[in-house]
ZAROVEX-691262 format. One record per residue (C-alpha): x, y, z; residue number from 1; residue in one letter. Coordinates in Angstrom, 2 decimals. Each point is the difference from the previous one (the first is absolute). Example, Ala and Ser with C-alpha at 12.3 -4.5 7.8 and 13.67 -1.06 7.14 Angstrom:
ZAROVEX-691262
[[12.30,-4.50,7.80],1,"A"]
[[1.37,3.44,-0.66],2,"S"]
//
This chain:
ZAROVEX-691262
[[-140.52,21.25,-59.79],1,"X"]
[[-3.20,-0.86,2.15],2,"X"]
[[-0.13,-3.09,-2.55],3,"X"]
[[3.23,-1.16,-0.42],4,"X"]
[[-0.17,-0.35,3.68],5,"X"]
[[-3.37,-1.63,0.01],6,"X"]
[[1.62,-2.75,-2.74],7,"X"]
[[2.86,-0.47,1.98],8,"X"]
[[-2.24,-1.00,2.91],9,"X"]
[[-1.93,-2.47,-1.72],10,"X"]
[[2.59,-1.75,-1.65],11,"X"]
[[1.79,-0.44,3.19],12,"X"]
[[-3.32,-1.16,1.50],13,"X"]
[[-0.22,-2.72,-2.80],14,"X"]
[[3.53,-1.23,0.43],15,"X"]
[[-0.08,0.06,3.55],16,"X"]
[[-3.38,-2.16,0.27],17,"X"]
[[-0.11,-1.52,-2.95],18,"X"]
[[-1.68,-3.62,0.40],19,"X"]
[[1.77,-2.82,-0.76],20,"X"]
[[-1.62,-1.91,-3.22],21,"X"]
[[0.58,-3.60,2.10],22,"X"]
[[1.36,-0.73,3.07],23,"X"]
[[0.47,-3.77,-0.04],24,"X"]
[[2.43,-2.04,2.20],25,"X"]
[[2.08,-2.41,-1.89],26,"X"]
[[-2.29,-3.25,0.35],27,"X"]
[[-3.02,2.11,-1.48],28,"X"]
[[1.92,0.04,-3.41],29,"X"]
[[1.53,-3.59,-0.15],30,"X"]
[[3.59,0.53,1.85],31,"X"]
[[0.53,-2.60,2.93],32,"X"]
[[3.42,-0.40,0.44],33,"X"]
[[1.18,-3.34,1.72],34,"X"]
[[-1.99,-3.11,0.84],35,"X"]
[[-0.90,0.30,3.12],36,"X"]
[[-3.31,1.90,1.17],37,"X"]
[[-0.58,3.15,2.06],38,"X"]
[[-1.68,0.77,3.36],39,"X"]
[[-3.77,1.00,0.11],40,"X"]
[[0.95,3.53,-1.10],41,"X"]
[[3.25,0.04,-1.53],42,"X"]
[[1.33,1.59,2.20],43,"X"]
[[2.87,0.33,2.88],44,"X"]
[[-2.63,0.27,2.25],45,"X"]
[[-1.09,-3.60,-0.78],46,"X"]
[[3.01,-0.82,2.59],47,"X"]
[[-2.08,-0.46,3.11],48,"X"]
[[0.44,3.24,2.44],49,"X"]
[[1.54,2.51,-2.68],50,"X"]
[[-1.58,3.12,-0.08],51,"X"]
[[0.11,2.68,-2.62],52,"X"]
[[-0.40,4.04,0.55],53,"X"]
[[-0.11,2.88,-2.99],54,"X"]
[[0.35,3.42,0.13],55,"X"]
[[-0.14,2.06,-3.02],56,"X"]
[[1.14,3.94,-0.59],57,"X"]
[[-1.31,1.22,-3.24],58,"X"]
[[-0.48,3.68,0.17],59,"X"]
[[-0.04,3.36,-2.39],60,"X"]
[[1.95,-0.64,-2.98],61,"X"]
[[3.41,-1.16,1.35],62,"X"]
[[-0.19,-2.52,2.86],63,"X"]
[[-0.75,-3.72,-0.66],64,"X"]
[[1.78,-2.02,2.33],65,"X"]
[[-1.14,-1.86,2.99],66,"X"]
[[1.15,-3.35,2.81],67,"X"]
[[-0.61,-3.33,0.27],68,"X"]
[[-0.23,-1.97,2.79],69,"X"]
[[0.72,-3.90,0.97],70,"X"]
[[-0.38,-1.53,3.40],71,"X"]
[[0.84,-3.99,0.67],72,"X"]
[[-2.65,0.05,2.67],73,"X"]
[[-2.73,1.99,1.84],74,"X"]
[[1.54,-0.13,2.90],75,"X"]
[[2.69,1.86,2.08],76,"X"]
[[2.90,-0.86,-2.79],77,"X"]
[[2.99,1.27,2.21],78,"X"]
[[-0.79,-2.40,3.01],79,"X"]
[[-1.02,-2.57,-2.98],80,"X"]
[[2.72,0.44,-2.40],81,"X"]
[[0.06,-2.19,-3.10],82,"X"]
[[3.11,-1.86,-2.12],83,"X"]
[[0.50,2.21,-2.79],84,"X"]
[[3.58,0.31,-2.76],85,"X"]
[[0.39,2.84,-2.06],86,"X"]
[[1.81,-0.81,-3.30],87,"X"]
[[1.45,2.93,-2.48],88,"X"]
[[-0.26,-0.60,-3.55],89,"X"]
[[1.68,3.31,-0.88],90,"X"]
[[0.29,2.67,2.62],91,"X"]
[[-0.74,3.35,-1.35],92,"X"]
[[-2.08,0.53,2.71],93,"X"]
[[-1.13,1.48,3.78],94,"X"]
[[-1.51,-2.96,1.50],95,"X"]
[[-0.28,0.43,3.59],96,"X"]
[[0.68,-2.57,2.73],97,"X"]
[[2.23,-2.29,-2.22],98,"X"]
[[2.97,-0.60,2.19],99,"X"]
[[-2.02,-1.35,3.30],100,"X"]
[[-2.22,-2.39,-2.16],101,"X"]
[[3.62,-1.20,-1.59],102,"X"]
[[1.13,-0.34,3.24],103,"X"]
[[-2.99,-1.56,2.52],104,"X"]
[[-2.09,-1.51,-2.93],105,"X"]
[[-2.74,1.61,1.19],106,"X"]
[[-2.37,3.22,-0.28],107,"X"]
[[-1.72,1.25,2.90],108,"X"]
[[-2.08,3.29,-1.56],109,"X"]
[[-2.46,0.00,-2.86],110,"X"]
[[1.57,0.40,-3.62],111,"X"]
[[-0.90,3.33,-2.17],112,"X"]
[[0.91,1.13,-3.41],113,"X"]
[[-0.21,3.29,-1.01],114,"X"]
[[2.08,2.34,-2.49],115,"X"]
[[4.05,0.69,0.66],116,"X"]
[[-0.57,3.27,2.08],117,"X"]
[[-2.29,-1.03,2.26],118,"X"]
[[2.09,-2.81,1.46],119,"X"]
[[0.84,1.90,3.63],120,"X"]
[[-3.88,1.02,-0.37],121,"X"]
[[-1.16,-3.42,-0.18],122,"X"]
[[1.99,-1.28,2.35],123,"X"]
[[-1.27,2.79,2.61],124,"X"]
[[-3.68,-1.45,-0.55],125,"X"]
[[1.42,-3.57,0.85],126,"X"]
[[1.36,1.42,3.05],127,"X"]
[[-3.27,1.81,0.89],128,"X"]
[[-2.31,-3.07,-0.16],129,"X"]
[[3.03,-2.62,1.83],130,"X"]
[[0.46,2.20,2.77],131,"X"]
[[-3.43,0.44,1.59],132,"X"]
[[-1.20,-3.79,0.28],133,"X"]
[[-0.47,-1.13,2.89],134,"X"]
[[3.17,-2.71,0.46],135,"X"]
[[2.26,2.62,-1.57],136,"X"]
[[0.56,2.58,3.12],137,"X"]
[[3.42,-0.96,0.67],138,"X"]
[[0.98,-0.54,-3.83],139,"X"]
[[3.05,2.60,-0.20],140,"X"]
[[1.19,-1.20,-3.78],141,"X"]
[[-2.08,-1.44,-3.17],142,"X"]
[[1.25,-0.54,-3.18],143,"X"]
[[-2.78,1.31,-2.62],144,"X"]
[[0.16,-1.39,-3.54],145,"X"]
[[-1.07,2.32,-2.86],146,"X"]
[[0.67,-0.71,-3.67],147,"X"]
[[-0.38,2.49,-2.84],148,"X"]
[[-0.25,0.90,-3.39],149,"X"]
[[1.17,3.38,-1.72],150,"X"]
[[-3.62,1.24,-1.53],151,"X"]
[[1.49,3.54,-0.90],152,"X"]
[[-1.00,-0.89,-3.54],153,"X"]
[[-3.47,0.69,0.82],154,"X"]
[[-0.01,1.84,3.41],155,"X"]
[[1.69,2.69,1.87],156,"X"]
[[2.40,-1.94,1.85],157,"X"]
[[1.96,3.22,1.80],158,"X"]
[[-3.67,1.07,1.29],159,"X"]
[[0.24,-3.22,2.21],160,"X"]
[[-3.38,0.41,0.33],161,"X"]
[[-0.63,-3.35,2.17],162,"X"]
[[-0.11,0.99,3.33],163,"X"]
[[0.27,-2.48,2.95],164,"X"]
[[-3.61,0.80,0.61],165,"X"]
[[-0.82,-1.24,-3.17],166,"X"]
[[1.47,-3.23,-0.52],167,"X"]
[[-0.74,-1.09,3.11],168,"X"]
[[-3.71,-0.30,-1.17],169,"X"]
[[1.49,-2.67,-2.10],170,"X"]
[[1.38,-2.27,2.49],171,"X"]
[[-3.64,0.28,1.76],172,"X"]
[[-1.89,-0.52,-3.39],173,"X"]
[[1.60,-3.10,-0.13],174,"X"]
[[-2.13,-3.09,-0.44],175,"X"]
[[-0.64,-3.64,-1.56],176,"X"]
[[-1.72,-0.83,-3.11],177,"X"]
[[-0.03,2.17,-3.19],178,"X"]
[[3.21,2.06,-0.87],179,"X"]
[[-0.48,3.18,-2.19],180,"X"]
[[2.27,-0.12,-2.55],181,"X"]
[[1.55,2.14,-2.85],182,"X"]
[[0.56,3.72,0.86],183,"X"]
[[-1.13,-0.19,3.77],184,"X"]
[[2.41,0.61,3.02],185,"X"]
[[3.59,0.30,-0.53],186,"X"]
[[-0.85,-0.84,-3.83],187,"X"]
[[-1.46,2.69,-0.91],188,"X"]
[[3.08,1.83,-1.37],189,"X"]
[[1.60,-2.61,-1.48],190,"X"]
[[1.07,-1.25,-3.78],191,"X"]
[[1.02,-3.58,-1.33],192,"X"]
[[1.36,-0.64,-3.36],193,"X"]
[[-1.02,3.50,-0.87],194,"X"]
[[-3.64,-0.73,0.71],195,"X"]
[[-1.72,1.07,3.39],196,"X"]
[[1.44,-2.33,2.50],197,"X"]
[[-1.84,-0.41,3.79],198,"X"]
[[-0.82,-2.81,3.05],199,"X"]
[[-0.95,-3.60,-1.24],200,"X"]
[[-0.62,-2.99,1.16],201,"X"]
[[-0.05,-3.94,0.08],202,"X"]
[[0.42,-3.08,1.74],203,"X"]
[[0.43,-4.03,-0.71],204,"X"]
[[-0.79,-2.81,2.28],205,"X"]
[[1.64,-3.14,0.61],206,"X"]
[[-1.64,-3.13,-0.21],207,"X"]
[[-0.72,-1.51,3.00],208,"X"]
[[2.53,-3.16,-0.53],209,"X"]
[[2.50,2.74,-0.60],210,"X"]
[[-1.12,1.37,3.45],211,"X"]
[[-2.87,2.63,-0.90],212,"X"]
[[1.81,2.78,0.23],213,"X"]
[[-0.95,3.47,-0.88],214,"X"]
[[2.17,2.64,-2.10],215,"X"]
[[-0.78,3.80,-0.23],216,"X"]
[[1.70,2.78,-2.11],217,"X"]
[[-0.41,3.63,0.53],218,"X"]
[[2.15,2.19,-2.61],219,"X"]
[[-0.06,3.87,-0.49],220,"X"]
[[1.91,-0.06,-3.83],221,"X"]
[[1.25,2.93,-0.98],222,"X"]
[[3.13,-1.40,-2.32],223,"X"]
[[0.77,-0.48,-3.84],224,"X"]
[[1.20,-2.73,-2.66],225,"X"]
[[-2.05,-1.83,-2.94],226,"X"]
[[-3.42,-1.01,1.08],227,"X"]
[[-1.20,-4.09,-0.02],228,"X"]
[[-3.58,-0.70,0.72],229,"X"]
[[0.51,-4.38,1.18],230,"X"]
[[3.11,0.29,-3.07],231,"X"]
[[-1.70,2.21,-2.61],232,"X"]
[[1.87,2.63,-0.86],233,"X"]
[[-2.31,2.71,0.38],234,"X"]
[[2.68,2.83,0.37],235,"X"]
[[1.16,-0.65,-2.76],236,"X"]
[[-2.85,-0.37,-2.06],237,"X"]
[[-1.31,3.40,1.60],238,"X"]
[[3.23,1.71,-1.62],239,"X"]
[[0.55,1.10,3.87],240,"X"]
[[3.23,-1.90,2.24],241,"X"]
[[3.43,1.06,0.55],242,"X"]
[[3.21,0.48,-2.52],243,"X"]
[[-2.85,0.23,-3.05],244,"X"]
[[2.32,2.89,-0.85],245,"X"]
[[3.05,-1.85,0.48],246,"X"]
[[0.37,2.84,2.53],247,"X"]
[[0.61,-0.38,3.64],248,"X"]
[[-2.35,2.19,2.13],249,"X"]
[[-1.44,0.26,3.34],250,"X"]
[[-3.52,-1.49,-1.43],251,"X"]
[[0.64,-2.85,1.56],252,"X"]
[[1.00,0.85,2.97],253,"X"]
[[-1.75,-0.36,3.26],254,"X"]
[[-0.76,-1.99,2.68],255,"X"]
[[-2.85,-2.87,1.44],256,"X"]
[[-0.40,-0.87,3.15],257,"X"]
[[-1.70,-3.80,0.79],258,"X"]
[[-1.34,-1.18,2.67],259,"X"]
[[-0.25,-3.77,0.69],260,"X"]
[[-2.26,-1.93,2.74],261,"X"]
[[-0.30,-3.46,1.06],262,"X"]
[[-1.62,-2.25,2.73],263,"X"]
[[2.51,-2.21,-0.88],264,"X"]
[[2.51,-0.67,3.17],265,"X"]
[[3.18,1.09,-1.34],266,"X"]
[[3.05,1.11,1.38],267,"X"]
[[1.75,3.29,-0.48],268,"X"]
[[2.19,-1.89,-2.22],269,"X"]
[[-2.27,-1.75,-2.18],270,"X"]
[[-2.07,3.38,-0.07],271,"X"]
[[2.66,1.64,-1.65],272,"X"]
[[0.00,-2.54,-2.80],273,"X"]
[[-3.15,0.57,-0.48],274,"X"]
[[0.39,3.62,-0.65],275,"X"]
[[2.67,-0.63,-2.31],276,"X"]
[[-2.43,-2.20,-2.23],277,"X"]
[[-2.33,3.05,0.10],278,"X"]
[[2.37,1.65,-2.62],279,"X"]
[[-0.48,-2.86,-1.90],280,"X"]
[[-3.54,0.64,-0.79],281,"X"]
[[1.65,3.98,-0.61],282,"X"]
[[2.02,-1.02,-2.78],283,"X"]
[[-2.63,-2.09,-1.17],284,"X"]
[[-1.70,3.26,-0.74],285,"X"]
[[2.84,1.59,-2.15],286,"X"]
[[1.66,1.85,2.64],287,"X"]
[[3.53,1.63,-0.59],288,"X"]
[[0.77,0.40,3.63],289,"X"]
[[1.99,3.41,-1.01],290,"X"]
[[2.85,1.56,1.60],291,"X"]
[[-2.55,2.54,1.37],292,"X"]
[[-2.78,-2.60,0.96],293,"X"]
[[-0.45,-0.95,3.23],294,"X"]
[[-1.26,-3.53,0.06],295,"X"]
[[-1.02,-0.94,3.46],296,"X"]
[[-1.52,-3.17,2.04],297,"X"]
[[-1.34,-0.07,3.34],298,"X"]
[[-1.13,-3.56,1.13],299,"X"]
[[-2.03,-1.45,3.00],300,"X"]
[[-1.64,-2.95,1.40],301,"X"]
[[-3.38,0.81,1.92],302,"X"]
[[0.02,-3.77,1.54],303,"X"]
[[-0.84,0.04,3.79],304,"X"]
[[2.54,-2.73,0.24],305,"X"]
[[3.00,1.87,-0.97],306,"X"]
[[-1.61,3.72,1.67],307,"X"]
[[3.29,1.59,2.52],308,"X"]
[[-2.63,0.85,2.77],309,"X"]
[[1.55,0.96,3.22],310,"X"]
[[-0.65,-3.30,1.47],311,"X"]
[[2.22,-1.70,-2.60],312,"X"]
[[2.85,2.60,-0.03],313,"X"]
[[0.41,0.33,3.97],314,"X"]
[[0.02,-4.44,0.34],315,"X"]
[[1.85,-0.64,-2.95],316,"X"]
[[-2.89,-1.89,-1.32],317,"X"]
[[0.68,-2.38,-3.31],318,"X"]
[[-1.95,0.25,-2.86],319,"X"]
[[-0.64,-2.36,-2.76],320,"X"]
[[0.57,1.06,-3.71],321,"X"]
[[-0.50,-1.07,-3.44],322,"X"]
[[3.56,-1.92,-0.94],323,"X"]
[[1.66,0.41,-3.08],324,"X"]
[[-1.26,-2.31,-1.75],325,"X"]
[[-3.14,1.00,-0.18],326,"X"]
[[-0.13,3.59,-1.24],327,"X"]
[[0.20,-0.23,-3.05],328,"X"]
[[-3.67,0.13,-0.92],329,"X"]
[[-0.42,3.19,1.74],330,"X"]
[[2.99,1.10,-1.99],331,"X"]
[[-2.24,-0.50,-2.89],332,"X"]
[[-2.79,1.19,1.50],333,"X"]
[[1.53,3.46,0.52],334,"X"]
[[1.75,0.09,-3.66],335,"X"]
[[-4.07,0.22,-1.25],336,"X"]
[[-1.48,2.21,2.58],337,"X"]
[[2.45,2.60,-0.79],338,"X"]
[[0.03,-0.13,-3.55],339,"X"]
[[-3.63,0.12,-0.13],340,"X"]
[[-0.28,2.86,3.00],341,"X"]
[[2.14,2.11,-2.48],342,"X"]
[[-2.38,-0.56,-2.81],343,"X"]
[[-3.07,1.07,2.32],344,"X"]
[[2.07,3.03,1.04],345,"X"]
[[-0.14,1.21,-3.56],346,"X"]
[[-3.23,-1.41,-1.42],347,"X"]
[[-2.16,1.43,2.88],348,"X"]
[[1.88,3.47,-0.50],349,"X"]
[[-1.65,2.99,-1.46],350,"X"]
[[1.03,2.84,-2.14],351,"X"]
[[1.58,2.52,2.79],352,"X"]
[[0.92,3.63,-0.56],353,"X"]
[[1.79,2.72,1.56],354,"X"]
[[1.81,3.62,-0.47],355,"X"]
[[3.73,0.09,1.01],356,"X"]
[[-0.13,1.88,2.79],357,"X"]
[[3.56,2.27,-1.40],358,"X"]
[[-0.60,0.49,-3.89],359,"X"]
[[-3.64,-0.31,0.23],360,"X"]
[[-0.36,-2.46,-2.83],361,"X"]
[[-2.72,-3.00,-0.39],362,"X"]
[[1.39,-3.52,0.99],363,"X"]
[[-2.11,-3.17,-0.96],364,"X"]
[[0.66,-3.46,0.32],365,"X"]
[[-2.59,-2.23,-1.73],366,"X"]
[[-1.82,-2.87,0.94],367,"X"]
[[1.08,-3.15,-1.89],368,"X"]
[[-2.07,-0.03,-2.76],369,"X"]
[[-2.12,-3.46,0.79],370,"X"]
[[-1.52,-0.66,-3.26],371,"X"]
[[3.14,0.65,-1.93],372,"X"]
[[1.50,-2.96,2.57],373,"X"]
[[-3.10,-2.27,-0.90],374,"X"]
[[1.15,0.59,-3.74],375,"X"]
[[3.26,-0.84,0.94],376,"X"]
[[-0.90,-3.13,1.89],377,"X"]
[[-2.28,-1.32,-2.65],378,"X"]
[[2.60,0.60,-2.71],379,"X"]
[[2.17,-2.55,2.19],380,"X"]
[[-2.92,-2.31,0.48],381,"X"]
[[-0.47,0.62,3.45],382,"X"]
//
């Protein structure tokens, strides 16, 4: 018995840390979707004043979840609000704060994704750190934005074992430079196209007759469909997507929340175009957008120009925006950024493992098997 137990142990100790053979974002293997180039890291955070935060819960043999946090600015965000849209691409979801961004164009609070039943708990930690800056004593009503994924595949969702204590560490984490990627933060639960699924990454740039501009993508992908690395049909080859059985099945089902920043001046209006191109670069990935996927886009502009501070809301200051015309590189822009954000999200992912917390059996999801996707990509010249 004393061994059995022993065994048990260990094997859960090697599926739960197990190292991941490669970790490579997409442009260390040969994928660079698009034309246009990225930001010094690759990153969202290459949009001047973005910030990033992390917070990761990976405890005993049950819990893997965790929050994410993105803030437009450093500063006091309520008296500094940004434009922002919020498109829905299919709404099996519990997004919070959607109606008051539809309505003002605006968000006023940082963003954070975390998993489905942690929502209320998220938004408590928003409310925690708005409240107490100085500017804010006589703020009576703030509308918190929280996005989610369901990561019960992996962790014990009904534990909601996020507290407000805890995710609020990720809003202050947050920083410039460098994001962590793969199965960090509000990733850390979750599984794409059957694979292990997490927070990635990536950004284009404009060029400077096109204005300079700066695009960043944030997604937390947690969805299903057949798998395409830059149009290779790595799912497929893999003998891993959706309907291979001809049999419809939750396995594809899901959700994947993206984030999308800009310094470009852009209006409410045009921002919400530009989340709607974000599920462009989504279906360029081989996304089924499911009945039970919820496929969400929240979208801001960082520009100083175009900032709702109080001045500019009490004197019914006018702002200058980008005009039509002219957004359609950026709609390009974001098309790449997210497809290749979703790659990262995957490719930086390790092997994670967990015991379901009812029937007590071993759950893995498994890193996407990088030098089976060189093969793949050689076979197709690439």
């Amino acid at each position: 018995m004393y061994y059995k137990i022993l065994l048990s142990i260990v094997l859960f100790a090697l599926f739960s840390f197990q190292a991941s053979a490669e970790q490579v974002r997409a442009r260390d293997i040969g994928i660079k979707p698009g034309i246009l180039k990225t930001g010094k890291y690759n990153a969202i955070t290459d949009v001047k004043g973005v910030l990033v935060g992390q917070i990761t819960l990976d405890k005993g043999k049950t819990i893997r979840t965790g929050a994410t946090a993105i803030l437009p600015h450093g500063g006091n965000i309520y008296q500094n609000k940004v434009p922002a849209a919020a498109v829905i691409g299919n709404g099996f979801g519990k997004m919070m704060g959607y109606t008051q961004i539809h309505e003002l164009g605006e968000i006023e609070t940082p963003i954070v994704l975390t998993n489905t039943l942690n929502v209320p708990r998220a938004a408590d930690a928003i409310l925690d750190w708005t409240l107490p800056q100085k500017g804010n004593e006589a703020v009576r009503s703030v509308n918190a934005i929280v996005g989610e994924t369901n990561d019960s595949g992996l962790n014990d969702i009904r534990g909601r074992h996020l507290t407000a204590d805890i995710i609020i560490k990720a809003i202050e984490n947050a920083k410039s430079g460098p994001v962590e990627e793969g199965d960090v933060g509000a990733g850390k639960g979750t599984i794409a196209f059957g694979w292990k699924g997490g927070i990635g990454t990536s950004s284009r740039v404009l060029p400077e007759k096109l204005g300079g501009y700066t695009v960043g993508v944030l997604v937390q992908s947690n969805f299903g469909g057949i798998l395409s690395l830059d149009g290779i049909p790595v799912g497929e080859e893999l003998n891993q997507y959706y309907l291979q059985d001809y049999v419809d099945s939750d396995v594809a089902d899901g959700s994947i929340m993206m984030i999308v920043a800009t310094d470009a001046p852009l209006s409410d209006r045009n921002l919400k175009r530009l989340g709607e191109r974000a599920l462009t670069g989504l279906a360029r990935t081989g996304s089924s957008m499911t009945n039970g996927s919820g496929d969400y886009v929240i979208s801001f502009s960082t520009a100083e120009s175009v900032r709702r501070t109080e001045e500019r809301r009490n004197n019914n200051a006018l702002v200058e925006t980008i005009p039509n015309d002219n957004v359609s590189p950026l709609f390009q822009a974001v098309a790449e950024a997210t497809e290749e954000a979703i790659y990262n999200s995957l490719l930086m992912a390790r092997t994670v493992s967990s015991e379901d917390a009812k029937t007590g059996e071993m759950r893995t999801a498994h890193e996407l098997p990088v030098d089976k996707v060189r093969e793949i990509l050689k076979k197709y010249g690439r």
